[in-house]
C-alpha positions as a Markdown table, in Angstrom:
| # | Residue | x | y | z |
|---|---|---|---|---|
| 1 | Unk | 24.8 | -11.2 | -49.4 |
| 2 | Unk | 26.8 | -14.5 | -48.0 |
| 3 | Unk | 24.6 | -15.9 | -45.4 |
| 4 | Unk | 27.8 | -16.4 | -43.4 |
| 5 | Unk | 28.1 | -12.9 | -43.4 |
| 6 | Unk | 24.8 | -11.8 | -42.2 |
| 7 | Unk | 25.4 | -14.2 | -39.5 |
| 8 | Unk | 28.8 | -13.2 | -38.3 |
| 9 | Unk | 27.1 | -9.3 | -38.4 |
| 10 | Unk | 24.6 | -10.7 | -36.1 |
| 11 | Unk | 26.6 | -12.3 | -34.0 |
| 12 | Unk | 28.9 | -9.6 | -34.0 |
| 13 | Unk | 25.7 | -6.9 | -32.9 |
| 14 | Unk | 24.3 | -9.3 | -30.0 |
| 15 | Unk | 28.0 | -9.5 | -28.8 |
| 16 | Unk | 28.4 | -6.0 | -28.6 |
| 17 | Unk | 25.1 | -5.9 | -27.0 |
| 18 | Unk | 25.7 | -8.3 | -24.7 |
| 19 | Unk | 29.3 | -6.5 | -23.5 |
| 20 | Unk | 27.8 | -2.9 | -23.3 |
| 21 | Unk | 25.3 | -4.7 | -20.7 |
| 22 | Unk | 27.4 | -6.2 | -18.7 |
| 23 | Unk | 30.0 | -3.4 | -18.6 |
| 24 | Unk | 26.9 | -1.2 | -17.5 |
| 25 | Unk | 25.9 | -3.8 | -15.3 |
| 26 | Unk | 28.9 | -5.1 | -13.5 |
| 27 | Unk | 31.5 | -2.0 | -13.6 |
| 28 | Unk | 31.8 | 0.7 | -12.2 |
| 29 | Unk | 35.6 | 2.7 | -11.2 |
| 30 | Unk | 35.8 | 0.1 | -8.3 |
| 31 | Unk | 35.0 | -3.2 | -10.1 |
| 32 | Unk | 37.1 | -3.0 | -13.9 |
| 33 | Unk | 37.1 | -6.0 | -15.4 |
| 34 | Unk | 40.1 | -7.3 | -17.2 |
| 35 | Unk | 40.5 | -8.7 | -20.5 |
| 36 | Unk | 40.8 | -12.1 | -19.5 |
| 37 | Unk | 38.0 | -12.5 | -17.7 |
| 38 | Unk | 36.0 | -10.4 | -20.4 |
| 39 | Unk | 37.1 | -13.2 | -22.8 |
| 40 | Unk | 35.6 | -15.9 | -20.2 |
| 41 | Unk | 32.5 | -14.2 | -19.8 |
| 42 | Unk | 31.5 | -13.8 | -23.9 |
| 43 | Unk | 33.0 | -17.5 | -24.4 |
| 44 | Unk | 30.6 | -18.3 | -21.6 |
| 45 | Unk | 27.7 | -16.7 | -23.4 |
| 46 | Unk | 28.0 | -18.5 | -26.4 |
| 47 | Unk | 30.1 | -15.7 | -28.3 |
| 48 | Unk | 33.4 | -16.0 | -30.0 |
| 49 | Unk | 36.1 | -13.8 | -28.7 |
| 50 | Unk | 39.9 | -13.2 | -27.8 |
| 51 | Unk | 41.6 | -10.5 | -27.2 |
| 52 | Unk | 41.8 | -8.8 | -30.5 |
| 53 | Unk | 38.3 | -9.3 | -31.2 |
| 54 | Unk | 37.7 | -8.1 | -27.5 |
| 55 | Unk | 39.7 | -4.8 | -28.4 |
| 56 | Unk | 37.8 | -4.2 | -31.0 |
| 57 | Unk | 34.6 | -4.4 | -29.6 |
| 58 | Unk | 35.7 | -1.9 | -26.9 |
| 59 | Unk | 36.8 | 0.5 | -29.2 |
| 60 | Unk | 33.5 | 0.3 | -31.2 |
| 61 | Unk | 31.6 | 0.5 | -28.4 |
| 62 | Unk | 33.6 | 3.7 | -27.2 |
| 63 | Unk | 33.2 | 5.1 | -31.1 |
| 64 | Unk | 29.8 | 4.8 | -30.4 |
| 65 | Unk | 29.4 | 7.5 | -27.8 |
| 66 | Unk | 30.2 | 5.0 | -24.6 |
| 67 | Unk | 32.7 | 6.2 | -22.4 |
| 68 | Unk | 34.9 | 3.2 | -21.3 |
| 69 | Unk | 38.0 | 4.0 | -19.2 |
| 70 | Unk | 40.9 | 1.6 | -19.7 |
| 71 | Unk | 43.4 | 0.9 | -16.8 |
| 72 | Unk | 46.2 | -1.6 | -16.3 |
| 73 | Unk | 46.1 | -4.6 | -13.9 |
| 74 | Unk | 49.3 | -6.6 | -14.6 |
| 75 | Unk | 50.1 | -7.4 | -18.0 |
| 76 | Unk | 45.7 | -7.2 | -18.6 |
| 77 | Unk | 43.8 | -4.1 | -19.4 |
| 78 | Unk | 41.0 | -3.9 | -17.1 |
| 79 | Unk | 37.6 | -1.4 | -18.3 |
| 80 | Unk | 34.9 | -0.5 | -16.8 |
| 81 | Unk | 32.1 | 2.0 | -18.2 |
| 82 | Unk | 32.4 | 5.6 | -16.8 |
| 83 | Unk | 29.1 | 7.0 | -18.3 |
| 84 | Unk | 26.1 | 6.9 | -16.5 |
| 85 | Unk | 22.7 | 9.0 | -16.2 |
| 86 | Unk | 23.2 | 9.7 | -12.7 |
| 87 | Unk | 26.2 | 9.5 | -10.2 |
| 88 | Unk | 25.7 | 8.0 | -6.4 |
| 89 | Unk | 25.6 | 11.4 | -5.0 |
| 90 | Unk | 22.4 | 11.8 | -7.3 |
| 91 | Unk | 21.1 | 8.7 | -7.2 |
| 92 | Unk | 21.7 | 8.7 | -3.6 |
| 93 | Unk | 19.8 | 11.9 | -3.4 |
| 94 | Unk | 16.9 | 10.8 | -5.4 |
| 95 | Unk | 16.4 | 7.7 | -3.6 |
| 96 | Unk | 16.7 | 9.3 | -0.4 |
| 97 | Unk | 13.5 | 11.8 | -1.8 |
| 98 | Unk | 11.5 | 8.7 | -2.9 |
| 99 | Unk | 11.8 | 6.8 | 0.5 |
| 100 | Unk | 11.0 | 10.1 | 2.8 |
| 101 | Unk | 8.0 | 11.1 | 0.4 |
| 102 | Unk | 4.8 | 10.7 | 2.3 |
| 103 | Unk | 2.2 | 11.2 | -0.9 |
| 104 | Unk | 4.5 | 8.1 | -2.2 |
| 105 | Unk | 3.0 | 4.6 | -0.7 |
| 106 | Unk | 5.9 | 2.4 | 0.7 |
| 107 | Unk | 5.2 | -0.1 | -1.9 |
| 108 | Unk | 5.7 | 2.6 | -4.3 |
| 109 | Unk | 9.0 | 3.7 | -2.5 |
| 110 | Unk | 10.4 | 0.2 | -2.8 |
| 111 | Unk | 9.9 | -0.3 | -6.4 |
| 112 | Unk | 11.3 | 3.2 | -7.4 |
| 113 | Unk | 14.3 | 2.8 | -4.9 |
| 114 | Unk | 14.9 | -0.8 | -7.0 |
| 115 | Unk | 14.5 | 1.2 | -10.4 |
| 116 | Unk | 16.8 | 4.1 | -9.1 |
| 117 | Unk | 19.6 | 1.4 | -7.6 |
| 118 | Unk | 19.2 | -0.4 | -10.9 |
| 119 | Unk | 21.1 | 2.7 | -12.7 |
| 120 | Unk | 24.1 | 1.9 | -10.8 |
| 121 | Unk | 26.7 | -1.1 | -11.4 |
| 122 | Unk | 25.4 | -4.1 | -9.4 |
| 123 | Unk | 28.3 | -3.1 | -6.9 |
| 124 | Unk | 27.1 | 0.0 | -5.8 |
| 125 | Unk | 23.2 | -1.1 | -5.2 |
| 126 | Unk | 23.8 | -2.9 | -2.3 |
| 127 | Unk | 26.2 | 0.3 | -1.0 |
| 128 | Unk | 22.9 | 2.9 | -1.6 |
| 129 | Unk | 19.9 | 0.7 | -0.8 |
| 130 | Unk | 21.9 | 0.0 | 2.7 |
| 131 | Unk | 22.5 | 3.7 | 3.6 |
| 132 | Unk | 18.8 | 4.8 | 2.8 |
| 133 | Unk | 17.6 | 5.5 | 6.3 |
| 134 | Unk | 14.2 | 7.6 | 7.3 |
| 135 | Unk | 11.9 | 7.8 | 10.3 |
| 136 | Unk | 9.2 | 5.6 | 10.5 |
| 137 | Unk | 7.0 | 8.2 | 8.7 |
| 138 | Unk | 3.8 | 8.5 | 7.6 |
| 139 | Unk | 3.0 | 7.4 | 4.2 |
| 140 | Unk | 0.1 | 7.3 | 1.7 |
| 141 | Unk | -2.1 | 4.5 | 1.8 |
| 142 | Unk | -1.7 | 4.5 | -2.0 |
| 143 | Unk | -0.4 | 5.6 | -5.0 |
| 144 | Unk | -3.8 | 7.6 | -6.6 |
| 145 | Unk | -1.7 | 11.5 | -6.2 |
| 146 | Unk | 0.8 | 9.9 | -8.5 |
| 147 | Unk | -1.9 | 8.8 | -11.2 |
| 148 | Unk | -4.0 | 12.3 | -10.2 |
| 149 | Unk | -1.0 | 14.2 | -10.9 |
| 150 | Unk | -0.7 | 12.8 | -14.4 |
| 151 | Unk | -4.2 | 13.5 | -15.3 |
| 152 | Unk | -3.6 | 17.4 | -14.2 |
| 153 | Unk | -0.7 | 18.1 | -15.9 |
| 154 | Unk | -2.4 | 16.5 | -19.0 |
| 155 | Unk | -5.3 | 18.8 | -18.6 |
| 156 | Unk | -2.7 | 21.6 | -18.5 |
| 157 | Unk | -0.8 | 20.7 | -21.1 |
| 158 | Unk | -4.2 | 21.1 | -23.2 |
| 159 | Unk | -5.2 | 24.1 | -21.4 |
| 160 | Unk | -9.1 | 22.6 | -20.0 |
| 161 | Unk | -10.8 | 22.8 | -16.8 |
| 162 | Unk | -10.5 | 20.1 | -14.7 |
| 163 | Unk | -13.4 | 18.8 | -11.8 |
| 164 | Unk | -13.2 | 16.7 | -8.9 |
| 165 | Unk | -14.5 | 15.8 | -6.0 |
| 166 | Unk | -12.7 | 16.6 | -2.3 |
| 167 | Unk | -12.0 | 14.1 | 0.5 |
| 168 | Unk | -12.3 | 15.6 | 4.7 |
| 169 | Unk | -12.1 | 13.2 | 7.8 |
| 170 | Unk | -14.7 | 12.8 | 10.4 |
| 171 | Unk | -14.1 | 12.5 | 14.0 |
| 172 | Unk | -14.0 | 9.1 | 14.0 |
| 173 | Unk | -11.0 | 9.3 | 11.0 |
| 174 | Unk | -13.5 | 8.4 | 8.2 |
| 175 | Unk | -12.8 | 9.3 | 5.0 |
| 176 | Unk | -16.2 | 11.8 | 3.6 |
| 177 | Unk | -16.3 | 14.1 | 0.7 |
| 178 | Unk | -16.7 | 17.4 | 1.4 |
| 179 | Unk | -20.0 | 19.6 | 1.0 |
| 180 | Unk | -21.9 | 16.6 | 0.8 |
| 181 | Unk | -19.9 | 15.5 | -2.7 |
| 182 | Unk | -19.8 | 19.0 | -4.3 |
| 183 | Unk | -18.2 | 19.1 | -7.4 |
| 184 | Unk | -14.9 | 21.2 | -7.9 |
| 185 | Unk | -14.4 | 23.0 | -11.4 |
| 186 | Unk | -10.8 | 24.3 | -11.3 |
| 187 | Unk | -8.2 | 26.0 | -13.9 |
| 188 | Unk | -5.2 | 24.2 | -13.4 |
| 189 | Unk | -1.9 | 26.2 | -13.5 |
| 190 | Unk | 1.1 | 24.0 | -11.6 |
| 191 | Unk | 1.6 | 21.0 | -9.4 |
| 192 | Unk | 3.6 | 22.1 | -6.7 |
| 193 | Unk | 5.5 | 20.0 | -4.0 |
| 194 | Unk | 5.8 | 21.5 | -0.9 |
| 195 | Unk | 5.9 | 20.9 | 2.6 |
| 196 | Unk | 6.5 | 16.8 | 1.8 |
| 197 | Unk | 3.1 | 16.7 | 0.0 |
| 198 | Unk | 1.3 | 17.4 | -3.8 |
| 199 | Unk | -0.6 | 20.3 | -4.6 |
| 200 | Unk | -2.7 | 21.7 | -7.5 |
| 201 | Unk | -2.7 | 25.6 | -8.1 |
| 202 | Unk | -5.4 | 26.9 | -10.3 |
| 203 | Unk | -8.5 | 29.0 | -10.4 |
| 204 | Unk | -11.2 | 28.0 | -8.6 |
| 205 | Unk | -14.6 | 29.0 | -10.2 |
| 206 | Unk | -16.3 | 29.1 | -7.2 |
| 207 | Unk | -14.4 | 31.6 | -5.0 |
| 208 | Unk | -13.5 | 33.3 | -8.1 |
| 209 | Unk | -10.1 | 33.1 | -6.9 |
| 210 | Unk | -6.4 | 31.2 | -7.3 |
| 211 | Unk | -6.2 | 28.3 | -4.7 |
| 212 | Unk | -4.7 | 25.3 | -3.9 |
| 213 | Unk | -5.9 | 21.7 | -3.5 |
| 214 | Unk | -4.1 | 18.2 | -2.3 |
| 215 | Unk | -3.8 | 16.6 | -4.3 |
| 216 | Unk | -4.3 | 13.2 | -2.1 |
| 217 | Unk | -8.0 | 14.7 | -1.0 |
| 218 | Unk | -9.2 | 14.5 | -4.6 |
| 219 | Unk | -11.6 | 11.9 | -5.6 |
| 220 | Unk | -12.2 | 11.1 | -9.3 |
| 221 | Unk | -10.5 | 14.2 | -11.0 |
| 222 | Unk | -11.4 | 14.7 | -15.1 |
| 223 | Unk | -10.4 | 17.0 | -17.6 |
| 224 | Unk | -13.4 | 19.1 | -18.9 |
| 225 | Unk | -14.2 | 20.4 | -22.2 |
| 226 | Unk | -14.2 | 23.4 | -21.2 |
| 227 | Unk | -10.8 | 26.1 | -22.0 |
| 228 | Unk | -9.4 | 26.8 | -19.0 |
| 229 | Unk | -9.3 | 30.1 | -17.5 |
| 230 | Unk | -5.5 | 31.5 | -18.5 |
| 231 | Unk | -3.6 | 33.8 | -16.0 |
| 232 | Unk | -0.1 | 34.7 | -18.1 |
| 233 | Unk | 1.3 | 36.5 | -15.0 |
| 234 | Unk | 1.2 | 33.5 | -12.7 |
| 235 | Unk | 4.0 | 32.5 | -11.0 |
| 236 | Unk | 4.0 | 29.8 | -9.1 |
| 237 | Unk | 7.1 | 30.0 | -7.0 |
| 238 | Unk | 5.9 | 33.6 | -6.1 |
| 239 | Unk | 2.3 | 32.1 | -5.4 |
| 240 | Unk | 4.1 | 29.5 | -2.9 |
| 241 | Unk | 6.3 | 32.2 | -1.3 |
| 242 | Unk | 3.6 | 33.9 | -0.3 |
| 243 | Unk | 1.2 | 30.8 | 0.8 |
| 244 | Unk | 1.9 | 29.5 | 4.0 |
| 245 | Unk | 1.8 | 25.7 | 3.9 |
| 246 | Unk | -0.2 | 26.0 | 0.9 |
| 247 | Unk | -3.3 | 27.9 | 2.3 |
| 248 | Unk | -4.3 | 30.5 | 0.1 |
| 249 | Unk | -6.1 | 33.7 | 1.1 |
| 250 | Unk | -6.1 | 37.2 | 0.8 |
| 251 | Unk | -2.9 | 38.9 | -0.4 |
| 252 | Unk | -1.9 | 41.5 | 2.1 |
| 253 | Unk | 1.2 | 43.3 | 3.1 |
| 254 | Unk | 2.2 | 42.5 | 6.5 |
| 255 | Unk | 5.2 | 44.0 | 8.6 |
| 256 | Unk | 6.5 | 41.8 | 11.3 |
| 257 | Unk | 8.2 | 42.4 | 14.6 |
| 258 | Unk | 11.1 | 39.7 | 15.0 |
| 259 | Unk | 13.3 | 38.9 | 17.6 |
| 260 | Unk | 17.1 | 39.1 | 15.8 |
| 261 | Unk | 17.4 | 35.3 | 16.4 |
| 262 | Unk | 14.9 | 34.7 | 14.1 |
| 263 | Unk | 16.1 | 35.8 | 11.0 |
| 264 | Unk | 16.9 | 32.8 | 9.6 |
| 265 | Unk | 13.5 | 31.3 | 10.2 |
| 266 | Unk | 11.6 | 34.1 | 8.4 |
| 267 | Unk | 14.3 | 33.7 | 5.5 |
| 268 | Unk | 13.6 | 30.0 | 5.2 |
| 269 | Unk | 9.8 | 31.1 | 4.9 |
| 270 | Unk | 9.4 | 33.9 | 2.9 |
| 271 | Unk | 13.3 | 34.1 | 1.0 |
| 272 | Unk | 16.2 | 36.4 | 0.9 |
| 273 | Unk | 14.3 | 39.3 | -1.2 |
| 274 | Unk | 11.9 | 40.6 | 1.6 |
| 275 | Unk | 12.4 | 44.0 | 3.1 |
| 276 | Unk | 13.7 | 44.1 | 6.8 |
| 277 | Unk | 15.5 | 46.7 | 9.0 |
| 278 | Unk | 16.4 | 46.8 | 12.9 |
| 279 | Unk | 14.5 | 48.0 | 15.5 |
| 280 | Unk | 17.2 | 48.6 | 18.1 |
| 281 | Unk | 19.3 | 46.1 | 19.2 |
| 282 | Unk | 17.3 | 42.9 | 19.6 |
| 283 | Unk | 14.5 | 43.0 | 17.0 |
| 284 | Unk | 14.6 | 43.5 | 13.4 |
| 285 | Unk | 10.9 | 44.2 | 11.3 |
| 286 | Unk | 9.8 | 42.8 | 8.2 |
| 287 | Unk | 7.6 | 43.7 | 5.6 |
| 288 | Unk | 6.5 | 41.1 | 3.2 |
| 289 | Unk | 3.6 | 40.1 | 1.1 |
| 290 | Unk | 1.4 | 36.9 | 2.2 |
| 291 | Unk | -1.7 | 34.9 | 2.1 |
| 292 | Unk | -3.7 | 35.9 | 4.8 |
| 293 | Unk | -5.3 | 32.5 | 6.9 |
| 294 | Unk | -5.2 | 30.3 | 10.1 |
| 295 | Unk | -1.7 | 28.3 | 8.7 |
| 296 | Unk | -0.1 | 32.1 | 8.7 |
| 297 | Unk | -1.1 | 33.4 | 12.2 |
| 298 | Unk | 0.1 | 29.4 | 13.4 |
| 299 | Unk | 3.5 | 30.0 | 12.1 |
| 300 | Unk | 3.6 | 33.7 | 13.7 |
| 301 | Unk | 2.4 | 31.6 | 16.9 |
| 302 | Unk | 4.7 | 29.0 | 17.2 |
| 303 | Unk | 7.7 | 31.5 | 18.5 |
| 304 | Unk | 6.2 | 32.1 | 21.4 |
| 305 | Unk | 6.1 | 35.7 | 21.1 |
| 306 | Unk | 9.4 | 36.2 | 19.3 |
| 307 | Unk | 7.3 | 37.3 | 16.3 |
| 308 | Unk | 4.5 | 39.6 | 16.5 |
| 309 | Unk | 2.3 | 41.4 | 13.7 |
| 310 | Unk | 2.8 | 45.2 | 13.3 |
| 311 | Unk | 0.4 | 46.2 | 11.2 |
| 312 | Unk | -1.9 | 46.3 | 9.2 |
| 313 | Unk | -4.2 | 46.9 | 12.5 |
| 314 | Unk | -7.1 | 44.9 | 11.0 |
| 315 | Unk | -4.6 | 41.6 | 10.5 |
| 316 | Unk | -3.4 | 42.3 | 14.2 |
| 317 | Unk | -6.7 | 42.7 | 15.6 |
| 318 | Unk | -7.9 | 39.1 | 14.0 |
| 319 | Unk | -4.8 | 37.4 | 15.2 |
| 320 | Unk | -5.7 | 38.7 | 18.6 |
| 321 | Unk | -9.4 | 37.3 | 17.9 |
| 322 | Unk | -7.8 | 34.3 | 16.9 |
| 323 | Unk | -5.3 | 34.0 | 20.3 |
| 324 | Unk | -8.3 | 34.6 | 22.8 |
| 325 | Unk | -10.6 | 32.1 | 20.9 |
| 326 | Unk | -7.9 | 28.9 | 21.6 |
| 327 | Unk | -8.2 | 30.1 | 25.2 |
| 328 | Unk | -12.0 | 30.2 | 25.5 |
């Protein structure tokens, strides 16, 4: 082949290149760019172009699978590249996540929010890095739930146990482990985010039993040798129905007394699918399946007697237990 071939393919390639950057870059339905000023920017650059080589490039780019919308600015066309991963209602979501997260460290935050602004023309980054606003909240002191979070769903993809040890606070806010170091042996089923934190579900060996774990209170989690225990019929949006802010405990049907006003609290609890019917005119009861512990009988409590437990008797008798204990 004619060396002067090879080079003008090459120069041809890193000119294309360079023009699907910069229309990524520095366009967006806002901020086309015209022809002439195209032209500039590749001469700039060091490439050879006009107009009809510009054209061409466009529409090769375009037969490539790039969606570049043409529009007319005087006697110039003007493009700009309409094809991106995410929109800026997504992106704008997404960063919005990242900066409210608390298991994410603000060091973290920034970095992703820079990645995430990075997938929009140079235009728009300013726009969504300037509207990100959250409280002053409360974020991780690092980023080890990320890096834990990749060793479980490793150790899930190859189906093994995992162990760990878990982190509790003194009274004096000092991080100890718990048990004096015990060493947790766990089946690992799902990560699941809820309530603005990470959490493992799996089976614990100890209790003998399905629980859940933060995932920021581990300490030095491995994957084991050991086959992990399977469970087929878990589900874990059915497990986190059911588990009030993650605590697990003994399954039990519960019926509820609720004042009418409430509804919509228990439906953004335990979902739409939950039995209920009225009980005169001001209060409606609810039967429903839960995980019987302290996080349950505090979110019962916090209506100040708007909701109260029906039955079973047993469940209604601890919660009164519970009640005159925080008075004593």
């Amino acid at each position: 082949m004619d060396p002067n071939t090879e080079t003008k393919k090459n120069s041809m390639k890193s000119r294309l290149l360079f023009l699907q950057s910069y229309l990524l870059r520095d366009t967006d339905v806002d901020h086309p760019a015209r022809t002439d000023y195209l032209i500039r920017i590749l001469q700039g650059a060091g490439f050879s172009a006009d107009a009809r080589t510009l054209r061409n490039d466009i529409d090769m780019l375009i037969s490539g699978g790039y969606c570049i919308c043409t529009i007319r600015e005087g006697k110039y066309n003007a493009y700009y590249l309409d094809d991106r991963d995410f929109d800026l209602s997504e992106l704008r979501m997404l960063i919005d996540a990242v900066s409210s997260s608390r298991f994410i460290s603000r060091e973290k935050s920034e970095e992703l929010t820079e990645k995430l602004a990075s997938l929009a023309s140079v235009h728009q980054r300013d726009q969504l890095k300037a509207r990100v606003f959250t409280a002053d909240r409360i974020k991780a002191d690092d980023d080890s739930s990320l890096v834990t979070a990749e060793w479980i769903c490793e150790a899930i993809e190859q189906k093994k146990k995992i162990s760990f040890q878990y982190y509790d606070y003194t009274p004096d806010k000092r991080k100890v482990l718990k048990h004096d170091g015990e060493v947790y042996v766990c089946s690992p089923y799902a990560i699941v985010w809820n309530d603005d934190r990470y959490y493992l579900i799996g089976y614990s060996d100890k209790h003998q039993n399905i629980g859940s774990f933060r995932l920021d209170r581990m300490k030095g989690p491995r994957i084991l040798q050991e086959e992990a225990k399977p469970d087929e019929e878990f589900n874990p949006a059915e497990y986190t129905r059911h588990a009030v802010k993650m605590f697990g405990g003994r399954e039990c049907e519960v019926t509820l007394r609720c004042r009418n006003d409430l509804m919509k609290n228990v439906i953004d609890r335990f979902g739409e699918d939950i039995e209920t019917w009225t009980v005169g005119r001001d209060y409606f009861d609810a039967r429903l399946q839960v995980q019987i512990s302290r996080t349950f009988y505090s979110w019962v409590f916090q209506f100040a007697g708007g909701i109260d437990i029906v039955a079973p008797e047993d469940i209604r008798e601890e919660y009164r237990t519970i009640l005159k204990g925080a008075l004593s």
